[in-house]
C-alpha positions as CSV (number, residue, x, y, z in Angstrom):
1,X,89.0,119.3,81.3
2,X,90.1,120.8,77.9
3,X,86.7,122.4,75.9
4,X,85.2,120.3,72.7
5,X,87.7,122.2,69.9
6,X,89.7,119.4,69.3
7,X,92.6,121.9,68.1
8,X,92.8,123.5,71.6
9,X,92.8,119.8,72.6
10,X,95.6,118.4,70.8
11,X,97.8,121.5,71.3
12,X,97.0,121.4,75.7
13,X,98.2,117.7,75.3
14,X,101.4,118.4,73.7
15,X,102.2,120.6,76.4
16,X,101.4,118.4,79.3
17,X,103.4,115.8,77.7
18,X,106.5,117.1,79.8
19,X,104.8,118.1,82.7
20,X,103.3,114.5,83.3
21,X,106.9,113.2,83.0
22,X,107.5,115.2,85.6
23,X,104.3,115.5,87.8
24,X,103.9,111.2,88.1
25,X,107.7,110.2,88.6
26,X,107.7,113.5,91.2
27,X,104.5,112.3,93.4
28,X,105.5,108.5,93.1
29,X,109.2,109.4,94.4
30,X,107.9,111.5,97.2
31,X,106.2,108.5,98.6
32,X,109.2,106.2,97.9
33,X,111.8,108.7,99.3
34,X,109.4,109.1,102.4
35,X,109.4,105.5,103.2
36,X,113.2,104.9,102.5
37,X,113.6,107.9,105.1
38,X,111.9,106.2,107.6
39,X,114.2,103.2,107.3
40,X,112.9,101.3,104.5
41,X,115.6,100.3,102.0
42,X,113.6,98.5,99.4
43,X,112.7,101.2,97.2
44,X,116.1,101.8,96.8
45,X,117.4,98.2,96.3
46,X,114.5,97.9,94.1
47,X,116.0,100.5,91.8
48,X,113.3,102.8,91.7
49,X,115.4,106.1,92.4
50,X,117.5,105.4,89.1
51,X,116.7,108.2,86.5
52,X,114.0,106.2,84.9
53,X,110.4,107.7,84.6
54,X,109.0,104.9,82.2
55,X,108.4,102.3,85.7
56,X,106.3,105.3,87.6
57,X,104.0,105.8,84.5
58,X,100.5,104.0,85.0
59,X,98.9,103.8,81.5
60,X,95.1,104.7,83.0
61,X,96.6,107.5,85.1
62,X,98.4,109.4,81.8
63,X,95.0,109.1,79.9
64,X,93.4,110.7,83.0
65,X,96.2,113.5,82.6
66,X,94.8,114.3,79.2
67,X,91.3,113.8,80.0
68,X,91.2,115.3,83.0
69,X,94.1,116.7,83.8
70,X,94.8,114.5,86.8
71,X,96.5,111.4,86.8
72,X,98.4,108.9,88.9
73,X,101.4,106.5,88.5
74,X,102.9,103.2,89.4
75,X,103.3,103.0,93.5
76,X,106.6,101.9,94.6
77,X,106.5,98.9,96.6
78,X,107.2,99.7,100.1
79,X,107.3,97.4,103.2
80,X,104.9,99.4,105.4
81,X,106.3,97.5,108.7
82,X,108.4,100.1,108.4
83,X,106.7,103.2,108.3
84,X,106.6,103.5,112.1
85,X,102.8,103.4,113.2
86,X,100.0,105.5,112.5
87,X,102.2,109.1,112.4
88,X,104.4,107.1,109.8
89,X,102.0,106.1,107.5
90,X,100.2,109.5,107.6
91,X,103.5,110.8,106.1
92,X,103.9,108.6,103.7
93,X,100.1,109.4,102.2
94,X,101.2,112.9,102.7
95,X,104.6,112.6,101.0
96,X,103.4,112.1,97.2
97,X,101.1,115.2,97.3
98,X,104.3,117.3,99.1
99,X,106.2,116.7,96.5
100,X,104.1,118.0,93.8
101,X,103.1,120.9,95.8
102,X,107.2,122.0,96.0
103,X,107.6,121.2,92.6
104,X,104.9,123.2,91.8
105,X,106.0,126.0,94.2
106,X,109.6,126.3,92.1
107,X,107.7,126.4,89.1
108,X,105.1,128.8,89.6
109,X,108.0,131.2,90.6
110,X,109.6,130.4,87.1
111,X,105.9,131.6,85.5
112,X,106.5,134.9,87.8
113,X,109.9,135.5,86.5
114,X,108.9,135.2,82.9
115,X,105.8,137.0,83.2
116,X,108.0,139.8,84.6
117,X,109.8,139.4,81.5
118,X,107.0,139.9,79.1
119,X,105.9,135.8,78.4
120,X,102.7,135.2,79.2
121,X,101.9,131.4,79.1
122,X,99.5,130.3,76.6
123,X,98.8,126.4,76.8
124,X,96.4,126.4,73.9
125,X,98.6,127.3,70.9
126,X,102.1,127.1,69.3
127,X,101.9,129.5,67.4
128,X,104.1,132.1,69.6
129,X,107.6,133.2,70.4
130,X,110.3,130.9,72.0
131,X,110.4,132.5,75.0
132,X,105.9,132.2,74.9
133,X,106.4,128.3,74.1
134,X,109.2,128.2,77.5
135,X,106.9,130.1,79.4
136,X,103.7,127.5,78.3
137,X,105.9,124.2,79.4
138,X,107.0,125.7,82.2
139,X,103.2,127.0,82.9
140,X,102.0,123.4,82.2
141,X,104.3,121.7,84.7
142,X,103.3,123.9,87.7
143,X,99.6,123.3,86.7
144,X,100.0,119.6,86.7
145,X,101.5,119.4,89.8
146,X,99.7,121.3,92.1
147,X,96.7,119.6,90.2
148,X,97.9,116.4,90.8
149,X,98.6,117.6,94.4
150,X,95.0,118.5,94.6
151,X,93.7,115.6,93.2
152,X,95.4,112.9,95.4
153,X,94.1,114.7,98.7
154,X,90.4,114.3,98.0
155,X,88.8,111.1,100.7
156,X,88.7,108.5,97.6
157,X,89.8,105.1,98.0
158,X,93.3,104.8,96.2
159,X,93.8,108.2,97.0
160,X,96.1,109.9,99.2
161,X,93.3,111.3,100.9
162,X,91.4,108.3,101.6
163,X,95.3,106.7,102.9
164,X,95.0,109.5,105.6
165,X,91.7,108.4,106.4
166,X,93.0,105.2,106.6
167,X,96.1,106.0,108.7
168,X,93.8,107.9,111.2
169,X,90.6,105.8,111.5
170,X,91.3,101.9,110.1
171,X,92.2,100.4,113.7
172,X,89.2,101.7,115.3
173,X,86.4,101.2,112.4
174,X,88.2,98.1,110.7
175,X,85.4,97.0,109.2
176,X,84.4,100.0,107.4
177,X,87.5,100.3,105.8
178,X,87.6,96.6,105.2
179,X,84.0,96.9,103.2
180,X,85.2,100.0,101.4
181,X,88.2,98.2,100.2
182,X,86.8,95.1,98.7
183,X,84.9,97.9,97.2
184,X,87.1,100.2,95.5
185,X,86.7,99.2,91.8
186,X,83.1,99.2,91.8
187,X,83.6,103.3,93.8
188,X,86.1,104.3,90.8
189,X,83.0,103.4,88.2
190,X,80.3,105.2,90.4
191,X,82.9,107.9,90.8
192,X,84.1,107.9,86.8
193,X,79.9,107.8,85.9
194,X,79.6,111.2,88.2
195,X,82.6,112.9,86.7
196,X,82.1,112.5,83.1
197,X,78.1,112.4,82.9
198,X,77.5,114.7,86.2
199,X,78.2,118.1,83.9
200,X,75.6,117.3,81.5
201,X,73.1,116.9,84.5
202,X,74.0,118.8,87.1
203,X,76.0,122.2,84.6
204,X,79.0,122.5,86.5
205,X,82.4,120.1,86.8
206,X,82.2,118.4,89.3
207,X,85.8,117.1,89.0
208,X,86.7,121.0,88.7
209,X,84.9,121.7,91.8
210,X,86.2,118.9,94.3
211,X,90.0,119.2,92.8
212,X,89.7,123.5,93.1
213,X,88.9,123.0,96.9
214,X,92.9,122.0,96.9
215,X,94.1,123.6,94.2
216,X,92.5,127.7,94.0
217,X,93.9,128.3,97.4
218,X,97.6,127.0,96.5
219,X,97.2,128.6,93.3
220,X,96.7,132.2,94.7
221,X,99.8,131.1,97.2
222,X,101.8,130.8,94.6
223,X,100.4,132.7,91.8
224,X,99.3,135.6,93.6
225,X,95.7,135.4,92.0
226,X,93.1,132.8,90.9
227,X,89.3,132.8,90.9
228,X,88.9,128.8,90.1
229,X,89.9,125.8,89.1
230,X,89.1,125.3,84.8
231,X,91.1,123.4,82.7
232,X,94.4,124.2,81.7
233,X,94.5,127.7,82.5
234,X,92.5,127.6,85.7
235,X,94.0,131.6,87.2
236,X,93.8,135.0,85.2
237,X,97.8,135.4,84.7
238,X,98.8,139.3,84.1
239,X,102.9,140.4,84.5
240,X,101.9,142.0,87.7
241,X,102.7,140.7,90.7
C-alpha cells in the first residue's frame, strides 16, 4: 500500500490507472477464454471478447487497486457444465492468474530493455524524462499484474485460490465448502478488518506478506532481483541484469 504522503499517493495512482485497464480485463479474459476453450461458447455470444474493458471493471475491485494495489473485476458468466470435471474447473481458477503472470512476463522484459537503455522506472513522480514516464507505465503494468496474479492465488473464498480448493476438495467435504460459502461476505469483513487494522497492531503488512509469498519469487523470475513485496516498487531495480 502507497505510504501516508498524499503526493506520492496521487502520482502512484495516475500510473496504475493504465495498468488496471489492463491487469482486470487481462485476468477476467483468461478465465473467459479458458472456458470458451473447453467448449463453452457463451462468453463469446455474450460479447465479452469485444474490445471493451468498461464490462470487466468491478467498481470495489479498482478502489482496492489503489488502496491496495490488488483488485478484481467483473466475472464472465460461464456455464460450468462445461468445464469438463474437476481437471476443468481447476483450469479455469488457474486461467485468470495465467494470464496476468504472461502479461506480466512480457512486460517485465520491456522494464529490462529500458533499464538497459538508461530509464529507470520511478512510479512516484512525473517529474522525469519521456522515456522515465514510458518506463514508469510500463513498470506499473508488470507490477499490477503479477500482483494481481499473486493476489487471486491466496485460499480466500472468491479467490482463485479458494476455486482450486474448491475444484479439488468440494465433492468430498460438501459441507464445509457449503458453510464457507453462505459465509463469504461476513470472511471479506473479518479479512478487510485484519488487512487495514492488522499493521497498526501487529507492525508489518499483512496483505504485503500473504500477496509476496506469490509475488517475490515471480518477481526475481522475471526481474532478476527482489527482496519483498512493498507497495509500488516492491524490487531494487538497477540497469544490470
Amino acid at each position: 500500500m502507497i505510504g501516508g504522503d498524499p503526493v506520492v499517493f496521487l502520482v502512484g495512482a495516475l500510473f496504475l490507472i493504465p495498468a488496471l485497464l489492463v491487469a482486470i480485463p487481462v485476468h477476467e479474459l483468461g478465465h473467459g477464454l479458458s472456458a470458451y476453450a473447453m467448449g463453452d461458447p457463451s462468453p463469446r455470444n455474450r460479447g465479452f471478447f469485444r474490445p471493451d474493458p468498461r464490462r470487466l471493471l468491478n467498481v470495489y475491485g479498482v478502489v482496492a487497486v489503489f488502496l491496495a494495489n490488488v483488485g478484481w473485476g467483473n466475472s464472465i458468466p460461464v456455464n460450468e457444465y462445461r468445464l469438463r470435471g474437476m481437471g476443468g474447473r481447476v483450469l479455469y481458477a488457474l486461467a485468470g492468474p495465467a494470464a496476468n503472470l504472461l502479461v506480466a512476463i512480457v512486460f517485465g522484459v520491456v522494464v529490462r530493455v529500458l533499464l538497459a537503455m538508461g530509464a529507470p522506472p520511478n512510479p512516484f513522480t512525473l517529474a522525469q524524462p519521456p522515456l522515465g514516464l514510458l518506463s514508469s507505465v510500463v513498470y506499473a503494468i508488470y507490477f499490477l499484474n503479477l500482483s494481481i496474479f499473486a493476489f487471486q492465488l491466496l485460499p480466500i473464498p472468491g479467490l482463485d485460490g479458494w476455486r482450486v480448493l474448491e475444484a479439488l476438495f468440494r465433492s468430498r467435504y460438501p459441507r464445509f465448502f457449503y458453510n464457507v460459502s453462505a459465509n463469504v461476505q461476513t470472511i471479506w469483513i473479518v479479512c478487510a478488518v485484519i488487512i487495514f487494522f492488522g499493521p497498526y497492531l501487529l507492525h508489518f503488512g499483512i496483505l504485503d506478506a500473504v500477496v509476496g509469498i506469490f509475488f517475490q519469487p515471480a518477481a526475481t523470475g522475471i526481474l532478476g532481483q527482489c527482496t519483498g513485496y512493498v507497495s509500488l516498487h516492491p524490487c531494487p531495480l538497477s540497469g544490470r541484469f
